[in-house]
N, C-alpha and C positions, 0 to 999 in steps of 0.2 A: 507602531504596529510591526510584526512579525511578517518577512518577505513571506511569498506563497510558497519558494523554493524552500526556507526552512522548515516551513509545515509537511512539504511534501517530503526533506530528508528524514523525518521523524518514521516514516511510513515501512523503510527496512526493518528499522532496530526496535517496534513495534511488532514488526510482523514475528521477528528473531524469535521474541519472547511470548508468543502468540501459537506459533505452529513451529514443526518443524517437515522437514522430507525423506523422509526415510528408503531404503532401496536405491536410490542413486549415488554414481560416482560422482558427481559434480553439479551445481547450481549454477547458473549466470542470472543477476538482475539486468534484467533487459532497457527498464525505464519504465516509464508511467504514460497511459493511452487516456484521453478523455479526461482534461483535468477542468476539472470547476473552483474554483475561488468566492462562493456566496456571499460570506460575511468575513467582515478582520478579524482579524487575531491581536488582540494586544497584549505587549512585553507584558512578561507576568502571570498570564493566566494561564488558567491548568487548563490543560486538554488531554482529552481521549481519542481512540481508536476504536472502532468497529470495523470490522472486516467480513466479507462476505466471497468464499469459492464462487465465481462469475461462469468461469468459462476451462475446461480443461480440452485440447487437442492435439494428437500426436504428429512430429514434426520427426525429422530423418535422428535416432538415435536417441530421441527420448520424449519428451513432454513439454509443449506452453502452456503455463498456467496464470491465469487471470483472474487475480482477483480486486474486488472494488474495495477499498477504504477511502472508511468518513470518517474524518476528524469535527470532535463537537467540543468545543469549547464550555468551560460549566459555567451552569446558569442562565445559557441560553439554550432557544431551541433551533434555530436554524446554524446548519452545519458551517465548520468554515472552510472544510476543501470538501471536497469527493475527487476521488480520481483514480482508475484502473491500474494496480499495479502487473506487468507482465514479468515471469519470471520462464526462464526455459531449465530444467531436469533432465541431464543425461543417462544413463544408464551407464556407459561405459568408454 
């Protein structure tokens, strides 16, 4: 089985290639809020990414932004993480 940690390091280099943030000087990954671990992951198997903008709020100098990714393993249907990634967006 695939540690939770690894599925949840998928969830940057996912996002990477998913969105990007335009207008700001700088990005911080903050870390990940409300993690679920439903079902395993086993070595080998393909998984996805869905992401969903949860939460946007202004913080001193720029933006938190929150979003939920769920990774789904193929072939089944119940997911194997969920969990809120936070990201903070400076302006300057």
């Amino acid at each position: 089985m695939a540690h939770g940690n690894y599925t949840l390091s998928l969830g940057p280099r996912f996002s990477y290639a998913m969105f990007g943030l335009d207008g700001f000087a700088f990005a911080l990954n903050c870390g990940f809020d409300r993690v679920r671990l439903p079902a395993p992951l086993p070595v080998g198997s393909r998984v996805r990414m869905r992401a969903v903008l949860s939460d946007i709020s202004d913080i001193a100098g720029g933006v938190q932004i929150a979003v939920t990714q769920t990774f789904e393993r193929e072939g089944t249907d119940k997911p194997v993480c969920v969990a809120e990634m936070l990201t903070r967006a400076y302006t300057g």
